[in-house]
VOLUMKE-795155 format. One record per residue (C-alpha): z, y, x; residue in three letters. Coordinates in Angstrom, 2 decimals, decimal comma. Layout:
<rs>
<<Z Y X> ala>
...
</rs>
This chain:
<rs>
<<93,51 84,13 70,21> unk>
<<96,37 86,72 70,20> unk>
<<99,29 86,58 73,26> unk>
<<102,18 85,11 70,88> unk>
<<99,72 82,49 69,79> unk>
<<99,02 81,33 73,25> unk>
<<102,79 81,32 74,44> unk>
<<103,35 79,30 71,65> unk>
<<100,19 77,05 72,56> unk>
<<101,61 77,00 75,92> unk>
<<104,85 75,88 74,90> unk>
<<103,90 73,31 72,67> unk>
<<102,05 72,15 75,63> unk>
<<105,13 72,07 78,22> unk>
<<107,34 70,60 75,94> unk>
<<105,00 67,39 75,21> unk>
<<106,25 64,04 76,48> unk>
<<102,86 63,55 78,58> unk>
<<103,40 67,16 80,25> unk>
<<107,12 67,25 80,80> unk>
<<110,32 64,53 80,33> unk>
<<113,69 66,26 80,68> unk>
<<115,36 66,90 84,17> unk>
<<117,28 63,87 85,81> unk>
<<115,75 61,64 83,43> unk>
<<114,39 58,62 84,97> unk>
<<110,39 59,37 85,96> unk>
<<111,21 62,60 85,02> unk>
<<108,46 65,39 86,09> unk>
<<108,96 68,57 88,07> unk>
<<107,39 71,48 86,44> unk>
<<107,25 75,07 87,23> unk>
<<105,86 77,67 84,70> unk>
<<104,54 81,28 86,30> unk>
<<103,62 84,22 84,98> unk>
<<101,18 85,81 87,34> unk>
<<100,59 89,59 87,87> unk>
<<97,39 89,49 86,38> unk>
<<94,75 86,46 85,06> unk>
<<93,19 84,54 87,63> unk>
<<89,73 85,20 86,66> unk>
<<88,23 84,86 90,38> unk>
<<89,00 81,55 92,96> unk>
<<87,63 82,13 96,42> unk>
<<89,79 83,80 98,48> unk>
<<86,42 85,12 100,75> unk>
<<84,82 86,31 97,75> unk>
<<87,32 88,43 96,35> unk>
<<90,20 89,07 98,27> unk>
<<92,43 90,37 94,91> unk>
<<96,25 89,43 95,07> unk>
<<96,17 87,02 92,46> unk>
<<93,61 85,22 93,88> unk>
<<94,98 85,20 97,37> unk>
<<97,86 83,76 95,61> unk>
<<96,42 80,86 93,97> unk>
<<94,34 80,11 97,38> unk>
<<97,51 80,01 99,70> unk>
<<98,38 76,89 96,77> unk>
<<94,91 74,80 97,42> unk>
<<94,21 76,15 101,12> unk>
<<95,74 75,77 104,49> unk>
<<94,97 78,52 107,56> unk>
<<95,06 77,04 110,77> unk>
<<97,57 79,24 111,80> unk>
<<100,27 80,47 109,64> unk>
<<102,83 83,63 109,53> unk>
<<106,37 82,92 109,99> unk>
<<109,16 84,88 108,45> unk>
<<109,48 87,35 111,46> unk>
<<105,72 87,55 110,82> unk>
<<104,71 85,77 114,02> unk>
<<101,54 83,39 113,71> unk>
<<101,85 79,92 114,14> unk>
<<100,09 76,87 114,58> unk>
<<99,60 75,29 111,12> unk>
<<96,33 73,04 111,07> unk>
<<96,06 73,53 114,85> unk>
<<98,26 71,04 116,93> unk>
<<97,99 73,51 119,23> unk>
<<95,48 75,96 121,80> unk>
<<95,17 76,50 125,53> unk>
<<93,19 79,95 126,32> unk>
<<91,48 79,79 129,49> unk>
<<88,90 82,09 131,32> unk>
<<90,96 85,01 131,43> unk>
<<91,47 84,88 127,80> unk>
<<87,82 84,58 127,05> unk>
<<87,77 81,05 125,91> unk>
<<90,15 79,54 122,87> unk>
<<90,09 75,42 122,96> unk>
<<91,91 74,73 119,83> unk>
<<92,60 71,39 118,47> unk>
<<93,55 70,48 115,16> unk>
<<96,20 67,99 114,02> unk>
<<95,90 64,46 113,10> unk>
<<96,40 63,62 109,58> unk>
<<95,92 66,76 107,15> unk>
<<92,70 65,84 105,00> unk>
<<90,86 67,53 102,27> unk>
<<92,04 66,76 98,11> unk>
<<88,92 64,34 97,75> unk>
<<90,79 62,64 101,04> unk>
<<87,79 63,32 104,00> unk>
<<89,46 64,54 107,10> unk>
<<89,60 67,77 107,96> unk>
<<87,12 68,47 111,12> unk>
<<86,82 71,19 113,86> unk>
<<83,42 71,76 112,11> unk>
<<84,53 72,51 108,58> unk>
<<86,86 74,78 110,95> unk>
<<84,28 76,53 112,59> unk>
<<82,07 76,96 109,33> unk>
<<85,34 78,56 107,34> unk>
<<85,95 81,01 110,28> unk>
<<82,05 82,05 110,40> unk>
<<82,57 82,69 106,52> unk>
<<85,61 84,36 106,65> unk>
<<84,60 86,62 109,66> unk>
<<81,43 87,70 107,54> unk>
<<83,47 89,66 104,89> unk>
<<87,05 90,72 106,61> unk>
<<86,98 93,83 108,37> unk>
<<88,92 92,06 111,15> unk>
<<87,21 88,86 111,06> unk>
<<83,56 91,37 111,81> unk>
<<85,73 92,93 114,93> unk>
<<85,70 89,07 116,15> unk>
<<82,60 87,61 115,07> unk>
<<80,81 90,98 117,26> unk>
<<82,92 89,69 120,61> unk>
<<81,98 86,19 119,84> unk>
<<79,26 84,52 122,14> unk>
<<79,68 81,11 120,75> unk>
<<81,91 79,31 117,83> unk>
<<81,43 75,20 118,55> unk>
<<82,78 72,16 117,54> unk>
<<83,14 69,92 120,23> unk>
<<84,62 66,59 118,93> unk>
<<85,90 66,10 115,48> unk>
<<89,73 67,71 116,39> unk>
<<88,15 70,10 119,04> unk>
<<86,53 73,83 118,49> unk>
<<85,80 76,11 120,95> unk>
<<85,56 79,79 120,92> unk>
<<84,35 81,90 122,99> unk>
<<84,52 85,64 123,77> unk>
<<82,67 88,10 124,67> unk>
<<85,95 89,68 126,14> unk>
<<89,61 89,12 125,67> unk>
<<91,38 89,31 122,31> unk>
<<94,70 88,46 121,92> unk>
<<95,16 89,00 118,06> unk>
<<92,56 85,94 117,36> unk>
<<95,69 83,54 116,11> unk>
<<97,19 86,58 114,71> unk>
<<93,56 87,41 112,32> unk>
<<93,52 83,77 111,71> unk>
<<97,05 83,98 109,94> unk>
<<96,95 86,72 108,39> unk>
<<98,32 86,45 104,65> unk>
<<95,52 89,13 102,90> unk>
<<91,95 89,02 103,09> unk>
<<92,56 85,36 105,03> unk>
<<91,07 82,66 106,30> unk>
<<91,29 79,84 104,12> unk>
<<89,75 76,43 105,83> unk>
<<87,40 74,99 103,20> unk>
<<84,46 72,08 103,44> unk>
<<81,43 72,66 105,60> unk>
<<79,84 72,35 102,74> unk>
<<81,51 74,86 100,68> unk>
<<82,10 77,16 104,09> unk>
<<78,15 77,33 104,22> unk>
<<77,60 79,24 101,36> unk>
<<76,72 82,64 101,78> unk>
<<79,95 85,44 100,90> unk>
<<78,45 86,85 97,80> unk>
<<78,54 83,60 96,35> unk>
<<81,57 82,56 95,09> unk>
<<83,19 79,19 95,90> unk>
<<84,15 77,49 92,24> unk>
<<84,58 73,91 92,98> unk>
<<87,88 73,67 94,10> unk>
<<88,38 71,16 97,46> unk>
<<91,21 72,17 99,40> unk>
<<93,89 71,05 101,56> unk>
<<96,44 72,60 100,37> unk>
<<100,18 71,36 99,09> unk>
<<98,81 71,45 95,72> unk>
<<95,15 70,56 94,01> unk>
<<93,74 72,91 91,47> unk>
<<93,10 71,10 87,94> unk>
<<90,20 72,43 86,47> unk>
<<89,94 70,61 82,87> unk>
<<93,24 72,80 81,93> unk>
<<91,85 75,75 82,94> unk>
<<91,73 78,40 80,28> unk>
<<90,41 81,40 80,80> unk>
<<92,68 84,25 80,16> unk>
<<95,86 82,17 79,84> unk>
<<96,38 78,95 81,81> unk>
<<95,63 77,63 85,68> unk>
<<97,19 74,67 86,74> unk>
<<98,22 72,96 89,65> unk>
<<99,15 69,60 90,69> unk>
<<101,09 68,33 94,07> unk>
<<98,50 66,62 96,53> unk>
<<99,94 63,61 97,19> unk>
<<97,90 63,09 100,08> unk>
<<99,40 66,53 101,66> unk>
<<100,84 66,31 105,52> unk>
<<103,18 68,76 105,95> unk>
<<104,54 70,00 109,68> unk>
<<107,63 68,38 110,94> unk>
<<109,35 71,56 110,94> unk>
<<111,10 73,93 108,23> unk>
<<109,45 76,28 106,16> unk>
<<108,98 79,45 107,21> unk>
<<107,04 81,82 104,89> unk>
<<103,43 80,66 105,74> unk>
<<104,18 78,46 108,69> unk>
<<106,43 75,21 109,17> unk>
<<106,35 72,30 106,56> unk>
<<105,06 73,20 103,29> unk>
<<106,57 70,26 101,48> unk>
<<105,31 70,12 97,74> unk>
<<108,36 69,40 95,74> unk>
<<107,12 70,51 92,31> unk>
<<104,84 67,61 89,85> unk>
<<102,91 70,47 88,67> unk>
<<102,42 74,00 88,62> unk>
<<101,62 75,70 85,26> unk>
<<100,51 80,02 85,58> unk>
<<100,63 81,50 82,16> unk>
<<99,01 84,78 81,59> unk>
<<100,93 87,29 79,45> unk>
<<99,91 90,46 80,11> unk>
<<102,40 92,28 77,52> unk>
<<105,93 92,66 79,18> unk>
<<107,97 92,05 76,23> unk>
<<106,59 88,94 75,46> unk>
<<107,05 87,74 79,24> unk>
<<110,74 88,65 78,97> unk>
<<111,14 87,03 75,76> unk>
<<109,44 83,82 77,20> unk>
<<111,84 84,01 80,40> unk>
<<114,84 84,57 77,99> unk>
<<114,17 81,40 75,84> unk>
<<113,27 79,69 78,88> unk>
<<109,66 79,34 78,15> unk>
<<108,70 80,01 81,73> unk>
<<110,65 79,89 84,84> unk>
<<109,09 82,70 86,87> unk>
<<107,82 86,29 86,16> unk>
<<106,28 87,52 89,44> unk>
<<106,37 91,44 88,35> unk>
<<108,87 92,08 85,28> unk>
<<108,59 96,31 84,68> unk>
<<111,12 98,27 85,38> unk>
<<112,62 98,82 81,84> unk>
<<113,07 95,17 81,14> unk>
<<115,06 94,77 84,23> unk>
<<118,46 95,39 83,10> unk>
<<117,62 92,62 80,49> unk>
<<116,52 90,02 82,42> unk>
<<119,93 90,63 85,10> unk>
<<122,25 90,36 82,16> unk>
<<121,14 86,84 81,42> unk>
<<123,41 84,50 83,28> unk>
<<120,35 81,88 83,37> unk>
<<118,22 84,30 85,47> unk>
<<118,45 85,86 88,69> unk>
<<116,16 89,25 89,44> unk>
<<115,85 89,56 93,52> unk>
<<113,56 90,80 95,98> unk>
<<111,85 88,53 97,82> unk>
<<108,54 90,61 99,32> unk>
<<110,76 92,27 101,62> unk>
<<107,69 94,31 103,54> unk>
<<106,75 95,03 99,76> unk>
<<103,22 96,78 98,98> unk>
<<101,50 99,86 99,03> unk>
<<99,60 101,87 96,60> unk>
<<96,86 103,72 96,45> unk>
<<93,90 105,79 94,65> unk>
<<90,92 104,43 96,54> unk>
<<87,65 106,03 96,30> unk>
<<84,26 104,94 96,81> unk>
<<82,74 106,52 99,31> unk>
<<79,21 105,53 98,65> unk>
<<78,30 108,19 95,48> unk>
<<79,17 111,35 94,61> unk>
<<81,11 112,94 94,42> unk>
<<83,93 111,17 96,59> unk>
<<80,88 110,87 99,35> unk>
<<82,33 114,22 100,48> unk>
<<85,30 114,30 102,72> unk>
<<86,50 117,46 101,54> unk>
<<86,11 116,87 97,96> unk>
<<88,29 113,73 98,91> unk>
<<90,83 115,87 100,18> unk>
<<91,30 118,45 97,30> unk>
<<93,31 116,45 95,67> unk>
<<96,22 115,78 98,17> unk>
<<98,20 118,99 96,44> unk>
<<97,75 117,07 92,99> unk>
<<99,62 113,83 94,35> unk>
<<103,75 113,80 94,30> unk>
<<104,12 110,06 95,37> unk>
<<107,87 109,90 93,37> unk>
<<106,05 109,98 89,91> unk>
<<104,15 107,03 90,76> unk>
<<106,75 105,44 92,30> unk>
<<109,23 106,11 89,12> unk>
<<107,08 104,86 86,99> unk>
<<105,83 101,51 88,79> unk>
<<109,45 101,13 89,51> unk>
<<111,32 103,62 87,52> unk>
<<114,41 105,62 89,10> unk>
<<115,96 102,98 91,35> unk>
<<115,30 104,87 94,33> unk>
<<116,72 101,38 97,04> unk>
<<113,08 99,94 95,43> unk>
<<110,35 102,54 96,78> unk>
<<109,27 105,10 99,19> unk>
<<107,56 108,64 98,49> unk>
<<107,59 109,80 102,07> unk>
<<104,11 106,95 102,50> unk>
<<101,96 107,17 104,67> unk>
<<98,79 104,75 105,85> unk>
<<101,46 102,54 107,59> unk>
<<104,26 100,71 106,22> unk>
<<107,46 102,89 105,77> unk>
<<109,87 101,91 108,17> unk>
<<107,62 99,28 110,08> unk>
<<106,99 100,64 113,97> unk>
<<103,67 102,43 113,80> unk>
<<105,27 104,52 110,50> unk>
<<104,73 108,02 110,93> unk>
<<105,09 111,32 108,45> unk>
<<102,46 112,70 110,08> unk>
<<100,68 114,37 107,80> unk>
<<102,64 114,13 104,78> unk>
<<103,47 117,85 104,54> unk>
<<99,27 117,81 102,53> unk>
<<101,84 116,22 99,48> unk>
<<104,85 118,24 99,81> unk>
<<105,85 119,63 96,62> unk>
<<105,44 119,63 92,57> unk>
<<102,11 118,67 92,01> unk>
<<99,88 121,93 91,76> unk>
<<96,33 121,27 89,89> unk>
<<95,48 124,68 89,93> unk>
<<95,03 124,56 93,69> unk>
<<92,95 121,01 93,58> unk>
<<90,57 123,40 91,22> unk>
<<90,18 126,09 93,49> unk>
<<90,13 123,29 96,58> unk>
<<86,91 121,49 94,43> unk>
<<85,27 124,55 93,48> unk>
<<84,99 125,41 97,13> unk>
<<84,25 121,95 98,31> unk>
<<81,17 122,34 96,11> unk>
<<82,16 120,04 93,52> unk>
<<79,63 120,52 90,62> unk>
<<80,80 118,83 87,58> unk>
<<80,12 115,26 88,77> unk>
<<81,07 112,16 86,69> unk>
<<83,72 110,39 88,23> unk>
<<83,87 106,85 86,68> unk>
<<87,58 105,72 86,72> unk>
<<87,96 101,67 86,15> unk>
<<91,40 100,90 84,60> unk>
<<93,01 96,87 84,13> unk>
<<94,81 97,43 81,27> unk>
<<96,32 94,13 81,03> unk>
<<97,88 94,69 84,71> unk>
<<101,04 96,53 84,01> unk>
<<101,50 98,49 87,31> unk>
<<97,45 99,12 88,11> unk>
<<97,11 100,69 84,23> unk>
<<100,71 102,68 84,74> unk>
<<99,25 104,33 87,89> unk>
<<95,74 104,79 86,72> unk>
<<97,45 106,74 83,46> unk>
<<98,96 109,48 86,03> unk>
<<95,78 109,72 88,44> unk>
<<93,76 109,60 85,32> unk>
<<96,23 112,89 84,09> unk>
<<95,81 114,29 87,36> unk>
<<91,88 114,70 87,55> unk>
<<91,58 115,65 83,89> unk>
<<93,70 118,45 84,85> unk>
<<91,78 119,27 87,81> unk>
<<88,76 119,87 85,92> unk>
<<87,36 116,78 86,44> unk>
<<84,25 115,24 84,26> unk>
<<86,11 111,85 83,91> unk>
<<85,12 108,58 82,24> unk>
<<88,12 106,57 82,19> unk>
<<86,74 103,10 81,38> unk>
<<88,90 100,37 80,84> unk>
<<89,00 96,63 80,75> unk>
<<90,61 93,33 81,38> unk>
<<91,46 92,36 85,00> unk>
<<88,47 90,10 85,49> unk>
<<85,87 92,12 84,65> unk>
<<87,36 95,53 87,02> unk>
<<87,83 93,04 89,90> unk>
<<84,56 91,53 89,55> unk>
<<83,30 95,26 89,41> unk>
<<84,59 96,99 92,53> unk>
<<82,15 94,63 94,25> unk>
<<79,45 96,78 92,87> unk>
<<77,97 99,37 95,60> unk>
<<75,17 100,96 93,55> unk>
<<75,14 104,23 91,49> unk>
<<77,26 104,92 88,32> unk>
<<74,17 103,94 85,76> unk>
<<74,04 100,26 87,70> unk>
<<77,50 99,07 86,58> unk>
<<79,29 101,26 90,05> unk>
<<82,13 102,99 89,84> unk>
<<83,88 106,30 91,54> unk>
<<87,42 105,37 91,89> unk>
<<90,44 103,00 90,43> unk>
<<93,97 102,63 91,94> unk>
<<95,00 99,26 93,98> unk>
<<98,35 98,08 95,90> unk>
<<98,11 96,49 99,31> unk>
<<100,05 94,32 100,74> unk>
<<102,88 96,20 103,33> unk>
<<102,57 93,32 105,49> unk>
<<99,05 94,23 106,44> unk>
<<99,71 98,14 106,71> unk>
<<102,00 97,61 110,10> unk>
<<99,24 97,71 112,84> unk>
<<95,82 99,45 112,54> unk>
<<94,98 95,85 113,31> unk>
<<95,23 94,90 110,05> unk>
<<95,20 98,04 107,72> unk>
<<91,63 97,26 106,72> unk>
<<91,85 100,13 104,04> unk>
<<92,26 102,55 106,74> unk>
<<89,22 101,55 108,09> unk>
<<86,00 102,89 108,32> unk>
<<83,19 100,70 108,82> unk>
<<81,05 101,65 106,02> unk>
<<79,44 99,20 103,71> unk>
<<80,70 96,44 106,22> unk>
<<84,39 97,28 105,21> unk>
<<86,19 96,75 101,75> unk>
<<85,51 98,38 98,73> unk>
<<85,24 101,81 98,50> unk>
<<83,11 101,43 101,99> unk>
<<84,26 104,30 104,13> unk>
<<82,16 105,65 106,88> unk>
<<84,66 107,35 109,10> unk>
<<83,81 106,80 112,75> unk>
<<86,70 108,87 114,23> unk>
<<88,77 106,65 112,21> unk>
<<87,26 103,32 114,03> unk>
<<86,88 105,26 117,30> unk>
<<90,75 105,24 117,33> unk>
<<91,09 102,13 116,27> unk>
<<88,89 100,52 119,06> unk>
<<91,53 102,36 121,46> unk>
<<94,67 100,89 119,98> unk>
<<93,01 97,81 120,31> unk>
<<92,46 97,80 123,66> unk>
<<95,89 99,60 124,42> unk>
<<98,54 97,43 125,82> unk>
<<101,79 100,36 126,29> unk>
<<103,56 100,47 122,73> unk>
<<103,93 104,11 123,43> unk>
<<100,44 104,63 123,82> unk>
<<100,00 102,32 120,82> unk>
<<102,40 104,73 118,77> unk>
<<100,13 107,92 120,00> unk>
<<96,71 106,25 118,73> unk>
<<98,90 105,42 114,96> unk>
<<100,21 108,62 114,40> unk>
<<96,37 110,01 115,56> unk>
<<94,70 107,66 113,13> unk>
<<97,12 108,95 110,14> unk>
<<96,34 112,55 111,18> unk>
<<92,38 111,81 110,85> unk>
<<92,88 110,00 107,67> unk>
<<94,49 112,70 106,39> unk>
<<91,16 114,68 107,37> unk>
<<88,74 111,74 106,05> unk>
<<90,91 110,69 102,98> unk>
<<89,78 107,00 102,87> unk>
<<91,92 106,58 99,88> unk>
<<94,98 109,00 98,64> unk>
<<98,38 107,35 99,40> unk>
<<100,81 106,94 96,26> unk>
<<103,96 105,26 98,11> unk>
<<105,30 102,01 98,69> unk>
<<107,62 99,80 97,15> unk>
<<109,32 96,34 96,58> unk>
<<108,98 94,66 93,28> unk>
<<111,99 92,34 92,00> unk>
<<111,02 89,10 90,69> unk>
<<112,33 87,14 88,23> unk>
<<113,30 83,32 87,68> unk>
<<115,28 80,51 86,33> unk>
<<118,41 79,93 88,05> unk>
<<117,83 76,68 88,84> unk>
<<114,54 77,20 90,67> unk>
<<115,96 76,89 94,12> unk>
<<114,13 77,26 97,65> unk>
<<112,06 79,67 97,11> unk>
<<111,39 81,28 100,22> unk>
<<110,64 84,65 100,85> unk>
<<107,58 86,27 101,08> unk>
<<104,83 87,06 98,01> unk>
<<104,46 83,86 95,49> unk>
<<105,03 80,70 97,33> unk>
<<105,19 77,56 95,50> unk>
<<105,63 74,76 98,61> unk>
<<109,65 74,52 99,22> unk>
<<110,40 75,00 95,92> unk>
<<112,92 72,60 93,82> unk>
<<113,60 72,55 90,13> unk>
<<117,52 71,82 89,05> unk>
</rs>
């Protein structure tokens, strides 16, 4: 089925008295129509931890603890915690109410079996699961942890917004991480509808009715998440022009990533508004895989800082608005505390391919094949892949730029083995700034091997910091161990930074309460 096929499908769909009555009417339905980054082709949040699927989890899942808007965690499916034993010991207990969509209560076990999962795959979550002597459910409300020794960050790694811990069934929660979770049973704000599910162009959501929000406001990921919308629709259109033309005609109400030459378009139309509303924004990357030649050697690795000038990926993610991204990027979030140039001066400069040759040739690099995996149909991932992809041709290179739809290259960076079994040598990614202000969180700088996320570093000078930040209580000190761990990463290249930037997003002026943050759909009004 072609793209303008579909959008008409899908608006032949909206517009059908059973889907949608008009505004104000009386019975009328509130309905909210999203055009995602990218298809959601994967739906467990452990499984895969891509954007677009965290997205559509933070919809159908609840954390127990949530970020607030200064980015402090909060209690969210927790009443509340004491921490005894000299911080060894976590009692947490749960709220009374909150149940799962099929309407079974929420228990401290399901709890417990959703942080064992979780704490399997994250980077962070391992850290915790090593210190922990015992994980119990004590009562139905009631889990226990405890520690091996202190760790202060444990509400903090529960709320985390990327690579998080969603709480799912026991059931569900008991399946082993490289299987994903399909059957959707959350206890979200809203319940995934899986007979309108179709692949490549339509999810859809529906308020849970059963949903008990906090008695508080919203506040990014914490507070009440009060479900105002009927229904949310997420319409896939990959090509720009006919996202722009759908927001235009009113079609759909949100575009989560318009490009940067449609912009001026979409502002002039008095029925939009175009804002920022990630404030920490993202950052971007060329990750490589660390497991196969010929990125399994640190120093081929870093050859190719001289070939990276972070403004042309920047420009053309973004184009020349300079107030939307940063070429001075390092591995921590421009501007947050811990952001340091450190390092930097390996990018200064036009970029000079000639010198990545002469860096590879005496690396040892021997005419490898580097297997580059492209998403085409995501706009930004396919417009930086096109410049790295320039860059290592003009290196000298043997590349085999392969490209595909979104599901297929997420479902593929999973894959460890060699290129012949279906692996892969590099392909470029954006993370989340939020997660990129403490080495806490910045689980691509890590290095824990095949334990970490893909692309499996092994850098153990990298972690050896890290264990020492950790443990480091001064700020000062806690600035000295950053600015360290950007130095060595600039040594052990676990992926080549490309800058960092905000994306505006667009939507229909009467979409009102939209809170800041990446897309939330709880708060949200229509009219």
């Amino acid at each position: 089925m072609k793209r303008r096929e579909v959008l008409a499908l899908s608006a032949a769909t909206l517009a059908a008295p059973s889907v949608v009555r008009a505004q104000g009417t009386p019975g009328a339905r509130s309905v909210l129509r999203f055009v995602p980054q990218a298809d959601l082709a994967l739906l467990d949040p452990v499984f895969n931890t891509a954007l677009v699927t965290r997205n559509h989890a933070m919809m159908v899942y609840d954390q127990l603890y949530g970020l607030d808007e200064n980015y402090e965690p909060r209690p969210q499916l927790v009443e509340g915690h004491v921490i005894e034993d000299g911080g060894r010991t976590w009692r947490i207990t749960l709220r009374e109410g909150p149940t799962f969509h099929d309407g079974t209560p929420i228990r401290a076990a399901d709890a417990v079996a959703s942080i064992a999962r979780w704490s399997q795959a994250d980077v962070l979550g391992q850290n915790i699961r090593a210190i922990t002597d015992e994980m119990t459910a004590v009562s139905d409300r009631v889990l226990v942890i405890r520690l091996k020794k202190p760790f202060p960050f444990l509400a903090a790694a529960l709320a985390k917004p990327s690579s998080f811990c969603p709480v799912m069934q026991e059931r569900f929660a008991r399946l082993p991480t490289s299987t994903q979770v399909t059957e959707i049973v959350g206890s979200g704000p809203f319940r995934w509808v899986p007979g309108e599910r179709m692949a490549g162009s339509r999810a859809v959501y529906a308020r849970f009715e059963g949903y008990v929000p906090r008695n508080e406001p919203a506040s990014f990921l914490a507070g009440g998440k009060r479900a105002h919308l009927d229904r949310v629709e997420w319409h896939t259109l990959p090509d720009p022009s006919t996202a722009a033309a759908a927001m235009q005609q009113g079609e759909v109400d949100w575009w989560e990533q318009p490009t940067p030459d449609l912009l001026p378009l979409l502002r002039r139309n008095r029925n939009l508004r175009v804002e920022v509303k990630d404030k920490s924004g993202s950052m971007s990357m060329i990750r490589l895989n660390h497991l196969q030649p010929p990125f399994d050697n640190p120093a081929i690795r870093r050859a190719f800082l001289p070939g990276i000038k972070q403004a042309d990926y920047m420009t053309a993610v973004l184009g020349e608005d300079r107030s939307l991204w940063n070429d001075r990027c390092g591995f921590f979030l421009p501007g947050s505390p811990l952001a340091t140039e450190v390092g930097l001066e390996a990018m200064d400069g036009a970029p000079n391919f000639d010198r990545v040759k002469r860096n590879l040739e005496a690396a040892g690099y021997k005419g490898e094949r580097v297997v580059f995996v492209v998403p085409t149909d995501n706009a930004r991932l396919n417009t930086m892949s096109e410049i790295a992809g320039d860059m290592f041709r003009r290196s000298g290179v043997n590349l085999d730029y392969q490209t595909g739809d979104w599901g297929t290259i997420a479902g593929r960076v999973n894959n460890r083995g060699p290129l012949d079994q279906g692996g892969w040598s590099v392909w470029c990614n954006t993370i989340p700034g939020i997660i990129a202000t403490s080495p806490a969180t910045q689980s691509y700088l890590r290095g824990p091997g095949r334990a970490g996320t893909y692309g499996w570093p092994d850098l153990p000078k990298i972690e050896a910091l890290r264990d020492r930040f950790m443990d480091a209580e001064d700020p000062a000190e806690q600035k000295r161990l950053a600015e360290a761990m950007q130095r060595q990463a600039f040594e052990d290249i676990p992926y080549l930074p490309t800058g960092g930037f905000t994306q505006p997003t667009a939507f229909r002026s009467d979409v009102t309460g939209m809170l800041n943050g990446f897309p939330i759909f709880h708060n949200i009004r229509r009219g």
